[in-house]
Structure formats: structure tokens, C-alpha cells
matplotlib code that plots the C-alpha trace (Angstrom):
import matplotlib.pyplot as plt

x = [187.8, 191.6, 194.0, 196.5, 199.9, 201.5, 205.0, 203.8, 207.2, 207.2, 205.7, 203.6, 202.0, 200.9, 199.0, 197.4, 195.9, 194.6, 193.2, 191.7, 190.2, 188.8, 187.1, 186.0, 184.6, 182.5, 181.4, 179.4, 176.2, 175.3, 177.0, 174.6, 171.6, 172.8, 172.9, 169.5, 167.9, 169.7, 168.6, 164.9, 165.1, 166.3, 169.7, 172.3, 172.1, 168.5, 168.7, 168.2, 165.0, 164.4, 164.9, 163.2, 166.7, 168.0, 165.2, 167.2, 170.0, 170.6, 173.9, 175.9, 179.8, 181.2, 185.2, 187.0, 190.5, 190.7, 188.3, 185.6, 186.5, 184.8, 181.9, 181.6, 181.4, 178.2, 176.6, 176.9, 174.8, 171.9, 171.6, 171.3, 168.5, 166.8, 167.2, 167.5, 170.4, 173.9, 176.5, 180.2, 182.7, 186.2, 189.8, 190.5, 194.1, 193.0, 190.6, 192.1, 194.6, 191.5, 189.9, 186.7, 183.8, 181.3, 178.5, 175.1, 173.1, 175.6, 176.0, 179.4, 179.9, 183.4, 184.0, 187.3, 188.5, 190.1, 189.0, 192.9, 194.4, 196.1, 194.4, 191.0, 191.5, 192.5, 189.7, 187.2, 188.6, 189.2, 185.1, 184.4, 186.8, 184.9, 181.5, 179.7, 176.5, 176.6, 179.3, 178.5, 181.6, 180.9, 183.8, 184.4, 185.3, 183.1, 185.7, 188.4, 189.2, 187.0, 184.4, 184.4, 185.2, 182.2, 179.1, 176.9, 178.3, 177.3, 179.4, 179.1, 180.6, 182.4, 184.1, 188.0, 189.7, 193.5, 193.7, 195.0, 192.5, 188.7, 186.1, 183.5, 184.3, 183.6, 179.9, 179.1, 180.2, 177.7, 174.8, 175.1, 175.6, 171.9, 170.6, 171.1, 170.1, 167.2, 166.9, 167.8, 165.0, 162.4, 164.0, 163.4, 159.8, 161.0, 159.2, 161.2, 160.7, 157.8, 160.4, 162.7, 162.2, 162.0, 165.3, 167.1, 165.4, 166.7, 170.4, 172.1, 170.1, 172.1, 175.6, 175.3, 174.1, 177.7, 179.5, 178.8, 180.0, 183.7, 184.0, 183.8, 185.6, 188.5, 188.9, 188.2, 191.4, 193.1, 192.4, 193.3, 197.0, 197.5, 196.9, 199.2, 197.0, 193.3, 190.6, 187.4, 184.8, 181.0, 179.0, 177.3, 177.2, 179.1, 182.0, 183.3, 183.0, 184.9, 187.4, 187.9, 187.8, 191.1, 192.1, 191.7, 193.7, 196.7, 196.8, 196.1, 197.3, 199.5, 198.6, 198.0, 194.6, 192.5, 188.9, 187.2, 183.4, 182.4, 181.9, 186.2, 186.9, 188.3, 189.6, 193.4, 192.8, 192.3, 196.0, 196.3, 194.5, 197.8, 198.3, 196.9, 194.7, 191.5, 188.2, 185.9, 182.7, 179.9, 176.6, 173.5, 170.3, 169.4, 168.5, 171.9, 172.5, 172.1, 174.6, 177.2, 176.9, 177.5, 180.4, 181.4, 181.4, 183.3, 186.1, 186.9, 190.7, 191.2, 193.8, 191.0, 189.6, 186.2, 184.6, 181.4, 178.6, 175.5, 171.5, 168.7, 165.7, 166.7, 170.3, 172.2, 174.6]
y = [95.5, 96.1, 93.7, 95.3, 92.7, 94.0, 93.2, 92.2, 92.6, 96.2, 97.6, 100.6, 97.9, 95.8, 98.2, 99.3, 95.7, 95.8, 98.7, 97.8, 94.5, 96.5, 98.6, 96.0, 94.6, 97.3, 97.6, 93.8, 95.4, 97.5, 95.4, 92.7, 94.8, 96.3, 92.4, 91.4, 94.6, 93.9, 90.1, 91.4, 94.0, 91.2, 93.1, 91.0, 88.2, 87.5, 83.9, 84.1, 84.4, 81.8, 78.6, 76.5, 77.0, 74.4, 71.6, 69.1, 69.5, 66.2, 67.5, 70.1, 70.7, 73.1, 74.0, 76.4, 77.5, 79.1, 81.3, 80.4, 76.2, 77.2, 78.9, 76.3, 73.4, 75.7, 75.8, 71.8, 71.9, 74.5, 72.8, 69.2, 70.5, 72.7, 71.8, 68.1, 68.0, 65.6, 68.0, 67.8, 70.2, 70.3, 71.9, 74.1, 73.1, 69.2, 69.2, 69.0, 65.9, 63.6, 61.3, 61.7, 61.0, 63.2, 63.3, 64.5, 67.3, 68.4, 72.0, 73.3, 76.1, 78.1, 80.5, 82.6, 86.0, 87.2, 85.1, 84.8, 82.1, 79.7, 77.2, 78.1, 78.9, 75.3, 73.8, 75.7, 73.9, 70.8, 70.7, 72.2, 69.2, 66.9, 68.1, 69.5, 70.8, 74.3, 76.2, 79.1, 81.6, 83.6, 86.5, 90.0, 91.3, 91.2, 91.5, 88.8, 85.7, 83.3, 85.5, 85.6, 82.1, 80.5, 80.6, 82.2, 84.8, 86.0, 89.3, 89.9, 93.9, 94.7, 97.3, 97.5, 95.6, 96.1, 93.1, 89.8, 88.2, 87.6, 89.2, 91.3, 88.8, 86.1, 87.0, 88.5, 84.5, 83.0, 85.2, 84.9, 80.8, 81.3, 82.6, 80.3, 77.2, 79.5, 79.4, 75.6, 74.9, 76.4, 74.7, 71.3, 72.1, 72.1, 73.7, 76.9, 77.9, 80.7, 83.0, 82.7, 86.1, 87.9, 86.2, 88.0, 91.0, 90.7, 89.7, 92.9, 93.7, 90.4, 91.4, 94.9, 92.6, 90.8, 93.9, 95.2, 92.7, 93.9, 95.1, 91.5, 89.9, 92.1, 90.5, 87.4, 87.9, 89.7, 86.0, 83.9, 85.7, 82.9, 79.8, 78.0, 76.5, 77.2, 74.8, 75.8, 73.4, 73.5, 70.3, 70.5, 73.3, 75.5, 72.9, 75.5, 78.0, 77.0, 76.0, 79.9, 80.9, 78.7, 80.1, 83.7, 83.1, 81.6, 84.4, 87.3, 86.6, 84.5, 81.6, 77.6, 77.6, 74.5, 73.2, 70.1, 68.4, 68.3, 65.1, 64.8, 66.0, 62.7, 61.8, 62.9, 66.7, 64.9, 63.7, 67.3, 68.2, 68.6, 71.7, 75.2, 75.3, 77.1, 76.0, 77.9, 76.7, 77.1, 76.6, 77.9, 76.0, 73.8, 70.2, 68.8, 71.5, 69.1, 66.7, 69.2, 70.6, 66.4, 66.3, 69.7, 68.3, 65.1, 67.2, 69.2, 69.0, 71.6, 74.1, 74.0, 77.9, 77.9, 80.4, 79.9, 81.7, 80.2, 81.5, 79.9, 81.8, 80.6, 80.7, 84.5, 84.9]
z = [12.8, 13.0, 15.4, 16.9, 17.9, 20.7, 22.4, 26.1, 27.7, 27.4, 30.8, 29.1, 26.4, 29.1, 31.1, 27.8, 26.8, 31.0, 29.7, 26.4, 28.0, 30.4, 28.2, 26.1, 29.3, 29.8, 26.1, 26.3, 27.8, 24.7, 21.8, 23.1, 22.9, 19.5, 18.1, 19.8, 18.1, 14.3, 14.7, 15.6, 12.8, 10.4, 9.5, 10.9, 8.5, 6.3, 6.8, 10.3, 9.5, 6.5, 8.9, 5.8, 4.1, 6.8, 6.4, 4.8, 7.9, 9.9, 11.4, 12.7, 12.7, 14.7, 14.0, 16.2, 17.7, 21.2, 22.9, 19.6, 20.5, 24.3, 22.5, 19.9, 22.6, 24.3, 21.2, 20.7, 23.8, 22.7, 19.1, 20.3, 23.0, 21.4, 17.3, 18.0, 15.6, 16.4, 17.1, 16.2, 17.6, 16.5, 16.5, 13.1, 14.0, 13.9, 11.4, 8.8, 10.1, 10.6, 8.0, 7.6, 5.4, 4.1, 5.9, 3.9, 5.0, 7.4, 8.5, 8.8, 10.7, 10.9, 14.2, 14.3, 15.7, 13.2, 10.0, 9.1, 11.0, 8.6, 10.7, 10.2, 6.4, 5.9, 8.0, 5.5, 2.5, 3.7, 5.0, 1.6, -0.5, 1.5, 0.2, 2.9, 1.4, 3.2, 5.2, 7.7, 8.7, 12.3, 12.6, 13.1, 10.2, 7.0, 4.2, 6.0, 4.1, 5.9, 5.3, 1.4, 0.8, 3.2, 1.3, 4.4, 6.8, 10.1, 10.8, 14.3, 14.0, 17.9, 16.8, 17.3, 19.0, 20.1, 22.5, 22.1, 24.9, 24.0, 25.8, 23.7, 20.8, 22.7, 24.3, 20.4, 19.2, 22.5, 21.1, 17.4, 18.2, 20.0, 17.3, 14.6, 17.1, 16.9, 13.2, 13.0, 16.1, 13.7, 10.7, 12.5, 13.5, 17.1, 19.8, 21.0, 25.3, 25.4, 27.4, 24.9, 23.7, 27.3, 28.1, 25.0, 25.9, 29.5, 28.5, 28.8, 32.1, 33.2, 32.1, 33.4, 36.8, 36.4, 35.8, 39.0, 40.9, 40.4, 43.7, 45.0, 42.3, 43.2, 46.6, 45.1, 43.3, 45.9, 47.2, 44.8, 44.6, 47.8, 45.5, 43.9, 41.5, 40.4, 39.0, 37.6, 37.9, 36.4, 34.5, 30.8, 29.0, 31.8, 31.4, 28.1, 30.3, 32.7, 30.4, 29.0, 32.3, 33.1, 29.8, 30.7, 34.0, 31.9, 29.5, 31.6, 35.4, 34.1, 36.8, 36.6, 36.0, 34.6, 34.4, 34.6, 35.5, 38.7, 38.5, 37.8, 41.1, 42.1, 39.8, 39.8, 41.2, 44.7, 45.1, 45.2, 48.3, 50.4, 48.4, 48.1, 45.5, 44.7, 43.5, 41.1, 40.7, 38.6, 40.1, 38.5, 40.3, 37.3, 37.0, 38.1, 41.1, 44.0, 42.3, 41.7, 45.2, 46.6, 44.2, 46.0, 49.5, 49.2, 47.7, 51.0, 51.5, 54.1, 52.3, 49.6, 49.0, 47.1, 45.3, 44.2, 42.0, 42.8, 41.7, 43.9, 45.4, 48.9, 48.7, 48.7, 45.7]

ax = plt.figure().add_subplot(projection="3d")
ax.plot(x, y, z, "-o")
ax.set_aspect("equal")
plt.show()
């Protein structure tokens, strides 16, 4: 996979990478089901499927920059429900500041975009000075430096990719993150859900489902233009989400976007209710539904604009 750098302030180069992302966009549908079929087939990566290699794990470390930090704080949430493992996430550019001790029979596991960030390179060898037992790299390129100097690699191939935003890249990191807390589930003798295997099955079904949904997400934004500021709000492992969201809206609309817990509403964003914000939130109908949607209520300032996704079989999307 080849990145292209491009110089934004040229008018033509900008409509290109709105066209790129776009495209890439589009491309999620069937690069999922491609990775779902080479996981089943066992040719993505043969450990995937030897979850006795990870018996002796107790912990999991997670390092990350950017749009693979969001997907790495998801995963803390899959592998600590479903493997029962103690998850650690942390920044590639911080990592290597901290002191920290060794911790045995930890897993380290390396996401990047590129594999050759100076960042990320350094985060590998200070986790592998400090003795960590095994290292996994995630990336998108199979002969990049991360990727021969980690002693496991899961190459998750998206073909080119000229833009500077994550989009395919990041939904390839989500799914290949799922699949080892698959792996390390099995590895801990934990029970995996029963509709585990339809829900992979049905995951590109879902994002073509999303896709089309452009039409209203256009006057959503035609809506938001109004705002002066936007916050994305979710709770647990949507909170990540939320936060590339706000991410997305920095880099690409170039607007003040940030996320935070439902739960945070009051806390500081509520002095802002005199302005003309917008709220995004995240509401699939899970355990803690009913609590977001109180938290969602008492925050009601009345220049407040929401926008809300929400799944319930009562309750029209």
C-alpha cells in the first residue's frame, strides 16, 4: 500500500482527497467481506487460529497514534469482555516517556497506518527493551518497518490509499482487533456468543445499510453548517467512536468538533448552552440506553440541535 502526501491548499488536491475518501468510503462493504472470508479460510494470519499459542497471556497492551488510538480503545473493551484479559491502551507518542515495568505474559500489540511513524517505531523497541514476551504489529503494508521487526503480523491489505484521513483503514483495524479478541477468548477458555459467527457474516450487509443513508446525512450536514461547535456524545465502547468522529470533523470540515460520555454532559459543556452547538449522539438500545437517553434530557438548552442514531424495535431510526 503506497501513501500519497498531498499539499491541501491547492484547490484541485483538495477535491481529489473528497474524492479518494469517498471512494474509499464506498470500498468498506467488500474489503470487510474479503477479511471475514481470508480469516475463515485461515489465510490472513495462521495464528488466528492456534489460540493455545496465547495461554500463558494475563495481559494486553494496546499502543496507537490517531485514528488506530480510537480503534485501539474499542478493542480494550471487546478483550476485557469477552477474553477476560486487563487491557492497557496507550499513546505510541507517550509510550515511550513513561516508566514502566515489565509486566509477564503480557501481550503487546502495535496498530499504525503506515508502519513508519518515528513514533510507533520507537514504541516497538522500547516494549521489546522492556521484555515483553510477544509483540503483534496490525498495518497495511506487509514489508513496512513495523511489520518486520514485530515478531507476529496481521497485514490487513486495503489496497491503495492516497488520503491522509482514515476510513477503510480504520474499519479493516475494528475487524482484525475482533478477531484476535477472538483468538485470545478461545485462548482463555472463554465462552464466545453463539451469534457470533452470523454477526460477521452479516457485517457488510450492515455497512452497505449505513452507506445508504447518505441522503440523510447530507442534510444533517447541510444542518450542522449552522453550529458553531459540535459534540459527539456516546458511553463505553462507542465513547472511541465518538472520539474519531470529532476527529474526522476537525480534519475534513475543518469544524470544532469534540466528544465526550454521556454521562459528561454537565460537566463543563453545559456552561455552554447559551450557544449554538450541536449534539451527536450515539445510541444503540443496549444495556445502558435508558441512562444515556436521561443524560440526553437534562441537557436541553434550547439553541441545542441533536442528531441522533438510535436502533430499537419500537423506536424509527
Amino acid at each position: 500500500m503506497s501513501i500519497t502526501t498531498l499539499d491541501l491548499n491547492r484547490p484541485h488536491n483538495y477535491n481529489a482527497e473528497h474524492n479518494w475518501i469517498h471512494q474509499a468510503i464506498s470500498e468498506q462493504t467488500a474489503l470487510c467481506a474479503e477479511l471475514i472470508d481470508r480469516a475463515k479460510a485461515n489465510t490472513l494470519a495462521p495464528w488466528l487460529q492456534q489460540p493455545e499459542r496465547f495461554a500463558d497471556t494475563q495481559a494486553v497492551l494496546l499502543i496507537a497514534s490517531g485514528s488506530s488510538f480510537h480503534a485501539a480503545q474499542v478493542a480494550r473493551f471487546w478483550i476485557e469482555s469477552l477474553a477476560h484479559l486487563p487491557t492497557q491502551v496507550e499513546l505510541a507518542s507517550e509510550f515511550c516517556y513513561q516508566h514502566l515495568l515489565s509486566r509477564p505474559h503480557t501481550l503487546v500489540i502495535i496498530l499504525a497506518e503506515s508502519g513508519e511513524a518515528a513514533d510507533t517505531l520507537a514504541a516497538l523497541k522500547y516494549a521489546q527493551q522492556l521484555d515483553y514476551p510477544l509483540t503483534i504489529a496490525i498495518g497495511h503494508h506487509a514489508d513496512s518497518t513495523l511489520m518486520q521487526q514485530a515478531q507476529w503480523q496481521l497485514v490487513l491489505d486495503v489496497g491503495e490509499q492516497h488520503s491522509r484521513i482514515a476510513t477503510k483503514t480504520f474499519c479493516a483495524q475494528l475487524l482484525g482487533l475482533f478477531l484476535i479478541t477472538l483468538t485470545l477468548s478461545q485462548s482463555q477458555n472463554q465462552a464466545i456468543p453463539g451469534d457470533i459467527d452470523a454477526e460477521l457474516a452479516a457485517l457488510p450487509y450492515a455497512i452497505a445499510q449505513v452507506l445508504n443513508l447518505a441522503p440523510q446525512l447530507k442534510q444533517w450536514a447541510q444542518c450542522l453548517q449552522q453550529s458553531s461547535a459540535i459534540f459527539i456524545t456516546a458511553r463505553q465502547n462507542y465513547t472511541p467512536i465518538a472520539s474519531e468522529g470529532a476527529l474526522k470533523f476537525k480534519a475534513m470540515a475543518h469544524r470544532l468538533a469534540e466528544a465526550c460520555s454521556c454521562g459528561e454532559l454537565k460537566h463543563g459543556i453545559a456552561s455552554l448552552a447559551t450557544q449554538k452547538i450541536a449534539l451527536i449522539a450515539c445510541l444503540p438500545w443496549d444495556s445502558v440506553a435508558e441512562k444515556n437517553l436521561a443524560d440526553l434530557r437534562q441537557f436541553s438548552p434550547p439553541s441545542l440541535r441533536y442528531f441522533c442514531f438510535k436502533r430499537h424495535p419500537t423506536h424509527q431510526n
